[in-house]
C-alpha positions in Angstrom: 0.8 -1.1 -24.3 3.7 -3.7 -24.0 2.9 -7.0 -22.7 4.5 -8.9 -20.4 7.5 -11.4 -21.5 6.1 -14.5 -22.6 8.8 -15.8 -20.2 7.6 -14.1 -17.3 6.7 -16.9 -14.5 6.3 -17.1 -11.2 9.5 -17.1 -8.8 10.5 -18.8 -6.2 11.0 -16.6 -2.8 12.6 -16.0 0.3 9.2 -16.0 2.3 10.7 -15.1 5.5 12.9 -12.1 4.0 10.2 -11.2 2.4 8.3 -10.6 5.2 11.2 -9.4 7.3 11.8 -6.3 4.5 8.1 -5.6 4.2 7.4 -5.2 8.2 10.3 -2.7 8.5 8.9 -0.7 6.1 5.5 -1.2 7.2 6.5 0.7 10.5 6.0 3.7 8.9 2.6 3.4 8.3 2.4 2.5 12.5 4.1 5.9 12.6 1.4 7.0 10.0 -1.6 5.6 12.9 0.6 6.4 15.3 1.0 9.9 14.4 -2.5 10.5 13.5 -3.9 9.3 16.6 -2.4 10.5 19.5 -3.6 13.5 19.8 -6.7 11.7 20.8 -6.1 11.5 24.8 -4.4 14.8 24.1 -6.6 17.4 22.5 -9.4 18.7 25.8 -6.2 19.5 28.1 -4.4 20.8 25.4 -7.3 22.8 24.6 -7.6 23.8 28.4 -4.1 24.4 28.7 -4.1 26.9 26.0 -7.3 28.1 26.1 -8.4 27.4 22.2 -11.7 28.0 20.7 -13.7 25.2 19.1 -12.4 26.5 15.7 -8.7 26.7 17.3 -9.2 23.5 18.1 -10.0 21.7 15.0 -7.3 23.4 12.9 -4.2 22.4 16.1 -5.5 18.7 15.3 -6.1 18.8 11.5 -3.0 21.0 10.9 -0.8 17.9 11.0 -2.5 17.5 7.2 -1.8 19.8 5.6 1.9 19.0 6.1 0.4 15.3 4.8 -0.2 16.9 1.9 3.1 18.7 1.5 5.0 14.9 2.3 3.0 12.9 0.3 3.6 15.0 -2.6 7.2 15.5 -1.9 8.1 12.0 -1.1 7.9 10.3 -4.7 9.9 13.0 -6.2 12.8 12.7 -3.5 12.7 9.3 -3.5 13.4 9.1 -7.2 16.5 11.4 -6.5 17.9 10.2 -2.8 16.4 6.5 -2.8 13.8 4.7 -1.1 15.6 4.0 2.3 17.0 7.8 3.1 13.6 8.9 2.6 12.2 6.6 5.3 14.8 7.8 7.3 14.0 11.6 6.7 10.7 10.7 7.4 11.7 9.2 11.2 14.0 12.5 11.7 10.8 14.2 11.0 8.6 11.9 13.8 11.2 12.3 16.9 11.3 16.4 15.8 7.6 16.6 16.0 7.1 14.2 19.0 9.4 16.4 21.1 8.3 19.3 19.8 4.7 18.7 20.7 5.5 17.6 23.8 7.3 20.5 24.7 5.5 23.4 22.7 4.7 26.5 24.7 1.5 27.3 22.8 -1.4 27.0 19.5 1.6 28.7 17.3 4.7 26.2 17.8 2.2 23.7 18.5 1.0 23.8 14.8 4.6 24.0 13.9 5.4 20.7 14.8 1.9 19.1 13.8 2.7 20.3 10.4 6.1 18.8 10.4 5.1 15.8 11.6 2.3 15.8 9.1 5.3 15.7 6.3 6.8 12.8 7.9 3.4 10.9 7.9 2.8 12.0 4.4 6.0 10.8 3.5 5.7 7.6 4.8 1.9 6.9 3.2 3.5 7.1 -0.2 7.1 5.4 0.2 6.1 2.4 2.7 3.5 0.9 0.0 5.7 1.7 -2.3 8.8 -0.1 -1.3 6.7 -2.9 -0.3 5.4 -3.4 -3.8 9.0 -3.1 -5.2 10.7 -6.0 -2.6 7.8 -8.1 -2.7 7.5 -10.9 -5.5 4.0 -10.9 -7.3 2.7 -13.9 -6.0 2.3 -12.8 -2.1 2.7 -8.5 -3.3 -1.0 -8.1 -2.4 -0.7 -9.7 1.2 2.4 -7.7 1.6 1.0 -4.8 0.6 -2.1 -5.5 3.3 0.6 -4.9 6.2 0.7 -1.0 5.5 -3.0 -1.0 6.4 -3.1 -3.3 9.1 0.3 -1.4 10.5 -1.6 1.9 10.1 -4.8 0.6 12.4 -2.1 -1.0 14.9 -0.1 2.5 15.3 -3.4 3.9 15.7 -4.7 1.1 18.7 -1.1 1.3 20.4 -1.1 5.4 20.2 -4.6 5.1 22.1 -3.2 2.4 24.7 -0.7 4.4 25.7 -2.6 8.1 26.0 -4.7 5.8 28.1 -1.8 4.1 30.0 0.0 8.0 30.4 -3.5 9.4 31.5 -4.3 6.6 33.9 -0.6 6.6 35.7 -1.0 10.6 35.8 -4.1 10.5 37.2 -5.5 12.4 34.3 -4.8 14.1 31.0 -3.9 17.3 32.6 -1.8 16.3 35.7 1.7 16.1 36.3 3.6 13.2 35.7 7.1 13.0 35.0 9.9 15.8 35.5 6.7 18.0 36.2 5.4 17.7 32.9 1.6 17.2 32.0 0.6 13.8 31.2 -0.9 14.8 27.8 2.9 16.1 26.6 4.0 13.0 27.3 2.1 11.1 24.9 3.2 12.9 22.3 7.1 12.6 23.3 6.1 8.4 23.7 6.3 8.6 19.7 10.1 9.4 19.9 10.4 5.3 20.8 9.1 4.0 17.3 10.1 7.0 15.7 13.6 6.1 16.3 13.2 2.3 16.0 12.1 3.2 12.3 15.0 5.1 11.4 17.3 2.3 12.7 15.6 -0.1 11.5 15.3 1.0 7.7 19.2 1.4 7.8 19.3 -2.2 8.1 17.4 -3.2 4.8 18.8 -2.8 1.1 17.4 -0.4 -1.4 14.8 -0.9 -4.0 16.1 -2.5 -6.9 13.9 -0.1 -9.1 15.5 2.7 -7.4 19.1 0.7 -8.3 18.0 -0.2 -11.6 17.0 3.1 -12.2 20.4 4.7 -11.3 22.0 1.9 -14.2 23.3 -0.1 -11.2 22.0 -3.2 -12.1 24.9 -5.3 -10.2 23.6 -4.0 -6.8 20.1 -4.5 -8.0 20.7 -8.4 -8.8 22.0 -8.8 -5.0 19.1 -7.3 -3.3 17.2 -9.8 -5.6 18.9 -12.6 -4.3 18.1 -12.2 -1.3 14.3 -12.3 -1.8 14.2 -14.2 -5.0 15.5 -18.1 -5.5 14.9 -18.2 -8.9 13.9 -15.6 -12.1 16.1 -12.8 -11.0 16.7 -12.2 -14.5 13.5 -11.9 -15.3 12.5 -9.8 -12.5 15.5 -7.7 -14.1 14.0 -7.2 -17.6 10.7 -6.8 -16.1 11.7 -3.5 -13.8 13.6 -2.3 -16.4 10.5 -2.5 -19.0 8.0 -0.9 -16.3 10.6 2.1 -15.9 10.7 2.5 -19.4 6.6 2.8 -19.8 6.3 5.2 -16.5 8.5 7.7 -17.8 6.2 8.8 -20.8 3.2 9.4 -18.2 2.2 12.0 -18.4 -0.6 14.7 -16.6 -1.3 15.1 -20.0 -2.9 11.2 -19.8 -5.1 12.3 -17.4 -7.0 14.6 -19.4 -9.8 13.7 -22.2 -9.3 14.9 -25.9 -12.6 17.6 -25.1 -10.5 19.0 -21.7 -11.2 18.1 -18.1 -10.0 14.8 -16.4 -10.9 11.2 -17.7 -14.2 10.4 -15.9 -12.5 7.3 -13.9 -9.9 10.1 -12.0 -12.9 11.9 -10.6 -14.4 8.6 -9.9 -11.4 8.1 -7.9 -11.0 11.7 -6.5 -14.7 11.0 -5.2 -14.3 7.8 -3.8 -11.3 9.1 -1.4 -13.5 12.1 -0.2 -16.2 9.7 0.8 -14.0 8.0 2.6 -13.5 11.1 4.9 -16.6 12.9 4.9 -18.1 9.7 6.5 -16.3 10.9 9.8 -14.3 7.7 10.5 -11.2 10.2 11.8 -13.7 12.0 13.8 -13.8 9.0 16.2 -9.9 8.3 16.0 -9.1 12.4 16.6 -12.1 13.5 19.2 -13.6 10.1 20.7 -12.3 10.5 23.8 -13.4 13.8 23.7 -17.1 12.9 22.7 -17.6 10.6 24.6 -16.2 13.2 27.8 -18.8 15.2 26.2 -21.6 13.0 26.7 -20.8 12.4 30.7 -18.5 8.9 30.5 -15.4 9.7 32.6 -12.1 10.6 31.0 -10.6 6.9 32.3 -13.8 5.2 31.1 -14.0 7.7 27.4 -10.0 6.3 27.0 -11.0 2.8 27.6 -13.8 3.0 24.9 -11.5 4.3 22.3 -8.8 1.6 22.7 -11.8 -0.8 22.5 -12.7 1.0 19.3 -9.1 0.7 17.7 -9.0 -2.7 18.7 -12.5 -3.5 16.5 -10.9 -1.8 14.2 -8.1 -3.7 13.7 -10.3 -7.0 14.1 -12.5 -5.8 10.9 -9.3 -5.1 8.9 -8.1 -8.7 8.8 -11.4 -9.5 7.7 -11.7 -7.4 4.8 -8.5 -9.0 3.8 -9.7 -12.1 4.1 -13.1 -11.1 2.2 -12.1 -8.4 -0.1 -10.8 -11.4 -3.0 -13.7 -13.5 -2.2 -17.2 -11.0 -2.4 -15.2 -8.1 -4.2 -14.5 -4.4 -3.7 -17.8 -2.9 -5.2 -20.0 -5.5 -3.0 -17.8 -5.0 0.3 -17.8 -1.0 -0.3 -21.8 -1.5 -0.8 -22.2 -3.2 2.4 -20.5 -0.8 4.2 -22.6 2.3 2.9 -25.5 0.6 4.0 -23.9 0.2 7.6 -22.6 3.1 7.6 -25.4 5.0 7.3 -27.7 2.9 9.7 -25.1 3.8 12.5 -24.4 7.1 12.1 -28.3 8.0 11.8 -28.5 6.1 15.2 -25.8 8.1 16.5 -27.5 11.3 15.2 -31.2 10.7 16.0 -30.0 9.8 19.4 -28.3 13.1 19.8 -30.9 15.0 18.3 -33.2 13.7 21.2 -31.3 13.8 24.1 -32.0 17.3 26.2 -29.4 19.7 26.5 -28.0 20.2 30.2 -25.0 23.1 31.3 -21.2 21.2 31.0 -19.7 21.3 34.7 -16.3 21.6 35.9 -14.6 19.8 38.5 -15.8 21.6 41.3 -19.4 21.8 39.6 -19.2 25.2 37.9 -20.7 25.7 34.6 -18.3 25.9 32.2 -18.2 29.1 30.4 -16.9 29.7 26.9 -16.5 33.9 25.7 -19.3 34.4 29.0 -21.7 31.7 27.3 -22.5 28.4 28.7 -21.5 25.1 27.1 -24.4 23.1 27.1 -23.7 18.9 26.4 -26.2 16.2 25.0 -26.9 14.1 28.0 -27.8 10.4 27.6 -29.6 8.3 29.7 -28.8 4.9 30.9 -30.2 3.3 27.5 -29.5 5.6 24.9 -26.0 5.7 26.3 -24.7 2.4 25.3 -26.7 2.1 22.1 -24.7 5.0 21.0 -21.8 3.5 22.4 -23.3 0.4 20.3 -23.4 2.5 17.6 -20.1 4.1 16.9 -18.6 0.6 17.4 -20.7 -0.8 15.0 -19.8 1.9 12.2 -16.2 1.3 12.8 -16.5 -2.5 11.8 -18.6 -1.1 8.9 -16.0 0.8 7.9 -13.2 -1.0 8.6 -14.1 -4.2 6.9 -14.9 -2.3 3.8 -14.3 1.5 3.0 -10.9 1.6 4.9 -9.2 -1.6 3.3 -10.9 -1.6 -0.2 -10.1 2.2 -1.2 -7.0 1.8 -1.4 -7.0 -1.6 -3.0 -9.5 0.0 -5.6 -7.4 3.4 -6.3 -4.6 0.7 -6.6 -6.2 -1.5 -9.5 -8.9 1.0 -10.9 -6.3 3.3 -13.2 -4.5 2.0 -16.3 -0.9 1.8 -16.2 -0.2 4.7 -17.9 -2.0 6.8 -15.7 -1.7 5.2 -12.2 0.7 6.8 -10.1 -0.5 10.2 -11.2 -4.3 9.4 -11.1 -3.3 7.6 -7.4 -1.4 10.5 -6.0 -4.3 13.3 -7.1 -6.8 10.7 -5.2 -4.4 10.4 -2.3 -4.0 14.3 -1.8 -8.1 14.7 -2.1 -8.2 12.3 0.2 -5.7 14.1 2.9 -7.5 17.3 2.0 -10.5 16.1 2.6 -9.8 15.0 6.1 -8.3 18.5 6.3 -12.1 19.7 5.8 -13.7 17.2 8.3 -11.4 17.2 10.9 -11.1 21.5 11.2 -15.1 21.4 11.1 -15.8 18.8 13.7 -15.6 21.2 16.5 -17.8 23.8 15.1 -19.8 21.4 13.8 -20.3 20.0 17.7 -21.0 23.3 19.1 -23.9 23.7 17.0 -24.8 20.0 18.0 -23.6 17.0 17.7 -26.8 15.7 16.3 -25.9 18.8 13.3 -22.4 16.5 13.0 -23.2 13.0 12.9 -26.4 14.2 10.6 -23.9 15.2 7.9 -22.3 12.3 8.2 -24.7 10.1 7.9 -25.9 12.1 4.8 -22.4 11.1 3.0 -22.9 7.6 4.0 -25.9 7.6 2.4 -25.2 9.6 -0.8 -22.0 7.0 -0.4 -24.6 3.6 -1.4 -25.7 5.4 -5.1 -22.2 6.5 -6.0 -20.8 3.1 -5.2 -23.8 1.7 -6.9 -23.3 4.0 -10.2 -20.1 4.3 -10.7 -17.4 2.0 -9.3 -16.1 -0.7 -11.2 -15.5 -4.1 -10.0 -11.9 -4.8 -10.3 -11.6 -8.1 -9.2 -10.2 -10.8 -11.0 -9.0 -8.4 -13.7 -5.7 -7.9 -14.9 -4.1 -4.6 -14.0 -2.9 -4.1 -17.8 -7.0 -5.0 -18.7 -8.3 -1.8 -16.6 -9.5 0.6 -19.3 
């Protein structure tokens, strides 16, 4: 492998530009939390509205991933042929369509429709905001950089939850009118259309990657975008792009395979380490708390207010991994965070497994009936309650001051240079498919009991603390030309 110019050193920087370049693109992974989580406040009128089944259900709010799937895939390729910058702006296109198309559907069909398509636009923008952000940024600050897709991601996802419970709170509820006639739950899908369109604006105003410049030989245009983030070592910088481009275009899939057949044992490391990550059940709490916690006989207003509490731990715990993940390292953090995990999950679960079974009521205090049978509903008493309140707190700052943050840095440093950005993208899509999985089986999973759900999870969590133990590498301190 070629080593770095002996003349390579580090360069002075614009800091503010820097930061100015890397937030605008950063608002595509808000989009990305955005995107992902309104459909919290959403999902029981929508589900009223259009009277879905518990297995309807699950597939209206997962089907936005499979269209992740579809963008994340697509988006590397396209942005190798159109640029970086017009496929952040395809992606915002994408957003304001889906936004008002939700808003406005007329039923499960369309409704998927324009999940799906907004599920391209958030795949899109998981690939090509990290990206771009780790082509602008010099190497000295490319890591904190890099950090503001994740904490932009848990921000869209705590703003999305503010404002279903702003909409649901001026409405008077989920399912009552609010403006022009119009259910307050289609509203907070058309509220996306505001940063949706900020985004595209806004990544008009900043200048392509000079990789992507590079790449199409002009290197004149590429040496101005440098200048304006770099004071000195632009030539270098230069040579250095232009070396890199050189050593990812003989990658390969074939690289991912070993000489017997099958993929190279760290890729399936990899692969795994991204399903864990969703079959723990963190987007179970970002897609359905409200829902739950409905479920379990808090009030809509008071099940709203409890999920923008959660989003805001959330965020909390993610600046602190950043500010631990260098100091303790990944493989300790992730540990940590197994171990939590799994305590709060089986509190969760042993709490729902005890609590007695009573009919769900409607409004005017009819049982709920669903195809002629009742709906019966865990109900919790004034103690166990809040300790699994308590509880699904705690397991978001578990998770977010470990498995959210460090996965990505680990699926980041783990692979070799020849193989990364293949090895990354098959752990990304696992990842995405995987959330597929638990997000369509939630529902069903609930009917059978919720106790059944959270069991599961806390059976990954566990299984999670031997995996990490066995087979994940610590990657800190070393070199990414040093990973095997």
């Amino acid at each position: 492998m070629t080593s770095a110019p002996a003349s390579a050193a580090p360069a002075g920087f614009h800091t503010a530009k820097v930061i100015q370049l890397a937030t605008v693109a950063a608002l595509g992974g808000f989009l990305f939390g955005f995107d992902t989580a309104v459909i919290n406040g959403a999902v029981g009128a929508m589900r009223e509205d259009f009277a879905l089944s518990s297995g309807m259900t699950g597939f209206t709010v997962s089907s936005a991933l499979l269209g992740c799937m579809v963008g994340a895939y697509l988006a590397g390729r396209l942005a190798d042929r159109i640029g970086r910058i017009r496929v952040m702006v395809i992606a915002a296109v994408l957003f304001t369509a889906s936004a008002l198309g939700s808003g406005l559907a007329f039923g499960p069909a369309d409704m998927i429709f324009w999940r799906i398509l907004g599920g391209i636009g958030v795949g899109a923008a998981s690939v090509i905001a990290p990206a771009y952000i780790a082509e602008i940024s010099p190497a000295q600050i490319r890591g904190r950089m890099g950090s503001l897709q994740q904490l932009a991601i848990v921000i869209g996802i705590f703003v999305a939850l503010l404002s279903d419970y702003a909409i649901a709170a001026a409405a008077g509820g989920s399912n009552e009118p609010l403006w022009f006639g119009m259910d307050a739950w289609r509203w907070m899908f058309i509220a996306e259309v505001i940063p949706a369109v900020m985004y595209g604006v806004l990544a008009l105003t900043i200048p392509e990657s000079p990789r992507y410049l590079i790449k199409l030989g002009q290197e004149k245009r590429a040496r101005d975008v440098l200048a304006q983030v770099l004071s000195d070592g632009i030539e270098v910088r230069i040579r250095e792009i232009k070396r890199t481009i050189v050593q990812d275009s003989r990658s390969t899939f074939a690289d991912l395979k070993r000489s017997g057949g099958g993929l190279l044992p760290i890729v399936w490391i990899g692969v795994a380490l991204s399903v864990f990550q969703q079959f723990v059940g963190i987007n179970v709490i970002f897609y359905y708390s409200s829902t739950l916690w409905q479920a379990v006989g808090f009030t809509e207003s008071d099940a709203l207010a409890q999920t923008v509490i959660t989003s805001v731990t959330n965020i909390v715990v993610t600046l602190v991994a950043i500010a631990l993940i260098d100091k303790i390292g990944r493989r300790r953090l992730l540990l940590i965070g197994s171990v939590g995990m799994t305590l709060t999950l089986g509190t969760m679960a042993w709490i729902f497994a005890r609590a007695p079974m009573v009919p769900q009521l409607d409004e005017a205090g009819r049982e709920v009936l669903e195809d002629g049978v009742r709906v019966l509903l865990p109900q919790l008493t004034d103690t166990s309650g809040p300790i699994a309140l308590v509880a699904a707190n705690a397991f978001v700052v578990f998770f977010g001051m470990s498995w959210g943050p460090a996965v990505w840095v680990l699926l980041g440093e783990m692979f070799n240079n020849t193989i990364r950005a293949l090895a990354l993208g098959i752990a990304a899509a696992a990842q995405w498919l995987a959330n597929f999985v638990i997000s369509t089986t939630f529902p069903p999973m609930a009917d059978v009991g919720l106790w059944f759900a959270y069991g599961f999870y806390t059976l990954a969590a566990l299984v999670s603390i031997f995996f990490v133990w066995k087979f994940i590498p610590e990657t800190r301190g070393i070199e990414l030309e040093d990973m095997a």
